[in-house]
N, C-alpha and C positions, 0 to 999 in steps of 0.2 A: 296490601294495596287493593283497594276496592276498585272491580272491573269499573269502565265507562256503562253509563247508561245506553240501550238502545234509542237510537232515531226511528222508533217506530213507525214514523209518518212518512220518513224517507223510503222504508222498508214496504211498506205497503205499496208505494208508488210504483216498485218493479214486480208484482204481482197482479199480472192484467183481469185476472178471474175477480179481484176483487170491484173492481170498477161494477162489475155487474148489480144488479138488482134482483130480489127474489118478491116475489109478490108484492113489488112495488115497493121494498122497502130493501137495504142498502145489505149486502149478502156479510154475514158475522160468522166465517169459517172456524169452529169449533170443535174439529174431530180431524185433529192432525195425526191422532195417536194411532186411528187407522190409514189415513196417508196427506201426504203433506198436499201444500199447495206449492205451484214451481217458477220461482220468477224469470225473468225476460231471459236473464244472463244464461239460464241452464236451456229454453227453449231455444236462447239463438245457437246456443253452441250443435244443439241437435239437429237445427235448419242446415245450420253450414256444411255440416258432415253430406246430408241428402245433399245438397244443393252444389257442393263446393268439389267433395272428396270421397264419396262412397264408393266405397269398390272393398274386396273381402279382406281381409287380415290375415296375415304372417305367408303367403301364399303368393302373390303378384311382385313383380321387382320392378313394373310403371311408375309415374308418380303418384296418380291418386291413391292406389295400393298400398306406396311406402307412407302416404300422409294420414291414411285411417287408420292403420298400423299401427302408428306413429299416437295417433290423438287415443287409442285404445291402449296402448302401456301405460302413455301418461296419466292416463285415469287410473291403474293401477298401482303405479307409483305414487302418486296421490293419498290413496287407497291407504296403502302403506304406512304413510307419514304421520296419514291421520290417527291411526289405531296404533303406533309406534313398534312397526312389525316391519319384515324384510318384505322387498316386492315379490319374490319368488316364495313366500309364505299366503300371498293370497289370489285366492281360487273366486273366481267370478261364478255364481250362480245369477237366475233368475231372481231368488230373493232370500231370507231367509231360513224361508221353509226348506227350500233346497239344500241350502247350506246347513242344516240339520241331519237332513234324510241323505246327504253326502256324508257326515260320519256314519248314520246307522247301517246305510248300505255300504260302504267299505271298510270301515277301520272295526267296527261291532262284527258284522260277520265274517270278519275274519281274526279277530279276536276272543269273541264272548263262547261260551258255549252252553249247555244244559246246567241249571245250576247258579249261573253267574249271575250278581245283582247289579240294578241298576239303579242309584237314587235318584228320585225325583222329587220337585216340590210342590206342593198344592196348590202354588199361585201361576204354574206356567200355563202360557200358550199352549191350543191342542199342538202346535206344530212342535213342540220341545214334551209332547207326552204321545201322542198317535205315532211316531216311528218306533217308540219301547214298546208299544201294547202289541206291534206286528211282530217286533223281535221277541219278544214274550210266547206271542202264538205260535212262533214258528219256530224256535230257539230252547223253548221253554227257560228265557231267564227270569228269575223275581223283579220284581216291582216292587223297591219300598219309597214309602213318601214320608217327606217332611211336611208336618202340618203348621199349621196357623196357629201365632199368637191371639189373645183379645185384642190386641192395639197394632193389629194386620202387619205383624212381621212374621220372621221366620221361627218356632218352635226350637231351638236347637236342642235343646236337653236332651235327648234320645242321641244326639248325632252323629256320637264313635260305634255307639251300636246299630245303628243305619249305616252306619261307613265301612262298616268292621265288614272284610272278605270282600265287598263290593270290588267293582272293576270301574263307574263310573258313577262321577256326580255330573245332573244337568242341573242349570238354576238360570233363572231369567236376575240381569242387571239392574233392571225395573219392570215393576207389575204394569202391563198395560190395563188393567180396573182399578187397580189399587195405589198406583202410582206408588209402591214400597218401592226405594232404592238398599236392594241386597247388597252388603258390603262383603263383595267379592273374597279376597284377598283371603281374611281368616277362613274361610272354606274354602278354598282351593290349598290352603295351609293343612286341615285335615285332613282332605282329599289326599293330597299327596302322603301326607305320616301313613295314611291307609292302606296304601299302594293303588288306589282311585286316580284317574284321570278326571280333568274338569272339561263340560263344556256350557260354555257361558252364550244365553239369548241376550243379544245387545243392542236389538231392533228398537227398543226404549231407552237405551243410554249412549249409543252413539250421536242421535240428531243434537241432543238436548246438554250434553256434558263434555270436558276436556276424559277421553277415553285413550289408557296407555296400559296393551294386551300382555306386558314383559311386568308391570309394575302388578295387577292382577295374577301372575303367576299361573294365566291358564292353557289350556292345552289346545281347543277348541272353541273359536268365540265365531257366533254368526251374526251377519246384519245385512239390511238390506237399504236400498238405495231412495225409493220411493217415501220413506217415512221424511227424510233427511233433504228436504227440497229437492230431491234428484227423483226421474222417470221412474215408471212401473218396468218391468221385465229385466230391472240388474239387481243385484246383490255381492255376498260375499260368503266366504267362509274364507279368516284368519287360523290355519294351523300349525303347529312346530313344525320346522323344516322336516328333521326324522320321522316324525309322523308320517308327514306329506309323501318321503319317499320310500317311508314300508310298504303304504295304502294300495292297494288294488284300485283300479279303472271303476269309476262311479258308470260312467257310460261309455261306451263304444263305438267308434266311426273314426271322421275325420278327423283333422286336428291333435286326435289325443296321441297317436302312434307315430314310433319314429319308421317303421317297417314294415310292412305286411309279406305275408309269405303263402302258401298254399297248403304249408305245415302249421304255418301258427302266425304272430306278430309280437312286436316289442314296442314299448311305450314310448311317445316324448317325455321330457325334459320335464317335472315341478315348475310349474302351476299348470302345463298346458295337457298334462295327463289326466286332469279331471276338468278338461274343456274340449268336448267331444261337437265337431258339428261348427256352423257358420257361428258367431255369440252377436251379442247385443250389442252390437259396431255403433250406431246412434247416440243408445243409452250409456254405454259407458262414456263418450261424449260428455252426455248432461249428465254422467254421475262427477265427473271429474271438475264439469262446474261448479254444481253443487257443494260439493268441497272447497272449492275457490271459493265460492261463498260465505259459506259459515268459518270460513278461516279468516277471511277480512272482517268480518264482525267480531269474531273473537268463540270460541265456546267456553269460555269464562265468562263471558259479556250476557251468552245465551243463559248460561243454567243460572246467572244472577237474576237476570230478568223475570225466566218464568218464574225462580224462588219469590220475588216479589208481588206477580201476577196473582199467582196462585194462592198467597198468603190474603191477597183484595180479594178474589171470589173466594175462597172460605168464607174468613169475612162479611160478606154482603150478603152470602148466601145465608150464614149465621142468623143473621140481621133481619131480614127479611122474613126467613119462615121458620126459625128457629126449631121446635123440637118434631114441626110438621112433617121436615125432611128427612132423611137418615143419610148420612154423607159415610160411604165405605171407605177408609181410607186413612195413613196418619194424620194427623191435625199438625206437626210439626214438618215445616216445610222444608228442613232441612235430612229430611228422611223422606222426603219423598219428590216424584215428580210432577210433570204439570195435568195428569189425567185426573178427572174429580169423577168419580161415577158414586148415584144419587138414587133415593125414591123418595116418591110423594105416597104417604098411606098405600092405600091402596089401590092408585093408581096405576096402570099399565103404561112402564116407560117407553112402549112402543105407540101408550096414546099420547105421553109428554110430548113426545121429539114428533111425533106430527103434529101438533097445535103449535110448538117454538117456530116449527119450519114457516108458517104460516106469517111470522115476525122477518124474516130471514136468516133464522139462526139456525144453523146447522149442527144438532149433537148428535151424538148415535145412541142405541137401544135395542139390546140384545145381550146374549149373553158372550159378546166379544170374545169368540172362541177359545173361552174357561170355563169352558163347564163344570170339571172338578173345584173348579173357588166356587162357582154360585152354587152347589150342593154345599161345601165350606161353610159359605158365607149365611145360606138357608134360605135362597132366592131362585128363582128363573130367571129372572133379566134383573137389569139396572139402565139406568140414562146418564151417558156419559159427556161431558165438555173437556176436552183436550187443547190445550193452549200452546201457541208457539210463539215464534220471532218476529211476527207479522198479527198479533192479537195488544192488544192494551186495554185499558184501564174502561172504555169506553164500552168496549166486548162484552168486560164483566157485568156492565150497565143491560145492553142490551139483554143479556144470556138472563138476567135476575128479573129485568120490565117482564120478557118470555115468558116467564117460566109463572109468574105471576096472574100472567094472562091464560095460562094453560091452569091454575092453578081456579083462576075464579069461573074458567069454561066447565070443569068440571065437578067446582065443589067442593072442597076437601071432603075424603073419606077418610077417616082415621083408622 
């Protein structure tokens, strides 16, 4: 059954940022892959909470107490549904990153020790390689890495002997440069024949794809809220219940404990022992919109769409400046997701994406914090267009006019 096609024009309409104008000319948001844009539905839910029912969480037995309370589980439960995990399996962080440096610093140091390895892949996020390089320094574990194919997948040929003895595999779901989508499943398959635990970055395959953490088979899956039309300052970390309740206290304060003593203290209950401190009462709010969202659209509807978006700017990009470009990334869209990151000769894509800005179109340029891929890939930076639910056919127009116009401002250098 082929998904419905998106109402992208409908979809635009609840996106007030887009109404705006950027140097006079109509704003073409381009760089969702660093964070999304957030329609009405997830602002008002965030207004009402201020406005309607703010008061702290799990703590007050008033009404507006029990009502944020209340509107903050159901985000969790939500949470839940969405990634096909229990509610008492997920751990609210700030974002990601968090939900990372939440296994390094509890489940790692108290399991890993001198000696122990930890696999990593050459296309992750600093935020799924900076917590191994600290537990490396201070732990002394190994660091082995899985490298790159030519046709920007995973290398696995080495990868019972990268597996062999290890204690954990990390891997991102999708490249945010490279928009590779890692099929999970068979490596979290080795992993385990290994005696490896898996933890999966899913910061690029939650927004954009139907994601189920049980069918993945992993142990460890992080994401965060802001990528996914939801606020900055929530996230997640999805772990095995047993995990959850081996773990030691990520942090310590309120909230997390069921006891304090003058001897010592004892914890709450799974999820709320690694939620230390007031949380993101608003935000998880508008994460739970968020969710409401992309669940009435469908995320089969999504990951259809941008597969076709994505397959038009290829395409046009093809078209237009053919071998002038260098496009990092599969060419088959079914491997990959909606992030294109690009160079022109020898142009600096930090001067591309300020001459597009200039258009209204927003990409980014940098080295989207991989710096191990752009050593990989044998770059400093790239210029990247990131496309979502709220992007069409038109975008692609604009993003190619841009780039064209940046393209004759500076001349080709080859």
């Amino acid at each position: 059954m082929t998904p419905p096609t998106l109402d992208v024009a409908r979809i635009q309409a609840d996106f007030p940022i887009l109404k705006r104008q950027v140097h006079g000319k109509r704003l073409v948001y381009l760089d969702s892959a660093s964070s999304s844009q957030k329609p009405i539905q997830v602002l008002d839910a965030m207004d009402r909470i201020y406005r309607e029912s703010y008061a702290n969480v799990h703590r007050g037995v008033y009404t507006i107490a029990e009502e944020s309370t209340a509107a903050y589980e159901a985000a969790r439960a939500k949470t839940a549904t969405l990634l096909g995990g229990d509610t008492s399996e997920i751990v609210f962080t700030k974002n990601v990153t968090e939900a990372i440096n939440l296994v390094a610093y509890s489940w790692a140091r108290a399991n890993l020790r001198e000696g122990d390895a930890v696999v990593v892949t050459e296309m992750e996020h600093h935020a799924n390689v900076v917590p191994w390089h600290i537990l490396s320094e201070e732990r002394g574990i190994e660091l082995r890495w899985i490298p790159l194919t030519d046709d920007f997948g995973l290398d696995l040929t080495d990868l019972d002997r990268l597996l062999d003895g290890a204690r954990l595999l990390c891997v991102t779901a999708a490249s945010n440069v490279l928009g590779t989508l890692n099929d999970v499943r068979p490596l979290a398959d080795a992993a385990h024949a290994a005696g490896a635990l898996v933890l999966v970055d899913a910061a690029q395959a939650v927004p954009h794809m139907p994601v189920d953490v049980r069918a993945w088979d992993a142990d460890f899956v992080g994401f965060t809220g802001h990528k996914m039309l939801g606020p900055s300052g929530v996230g997640g970390l999805w772990a095995r219940a047993d995990l959850l309740d081996a773990m030691p206290p990520f942090l310590g304060g309120g909230e997390m404990i069921r006891d304090v003593t003058t001897e010592g203290f004892t914890t709450n209950e799974v999820p709320w022992k690694f939620e230390a401190g007031t949380p993101p009462i608003a935000e998880a709010a508008g994460l739970g919109a968020a969710i409401d969202y992309l669940q009435a659209i469908g995320l089969d509807a999504v990951r259809a769409h941008e597969r076709q978006l994505t397959q038009c700017a290829l395409d046009a990009l093809d078209a237009r400046f053919g071998d002038r470009m260098t496009i990092y990334g599969p060419r088959d869209v079914d491997r990959r997701g909606s992030a294109i990151s690009f160079l022109f000769g020898d142009i600096h894509a930090h001067d591309i994406s300020q001459v597009v800005d200039e258009e209204g179109v927003c990409v980014r340029a940098g080295h989207h914090c991989a710096k191990p891929l752009m050593r990989a890939l044998g770059v400093v930076a790239t210029t990247r267009a990131s496309f979502y639910v709220y992007n069409d056919e038109d975008d692609v127009d604009a993003l190619v006019d841009a780039l064209a116009r940046a393209e004759d401002f500076f001349g080709f250098v080859g």
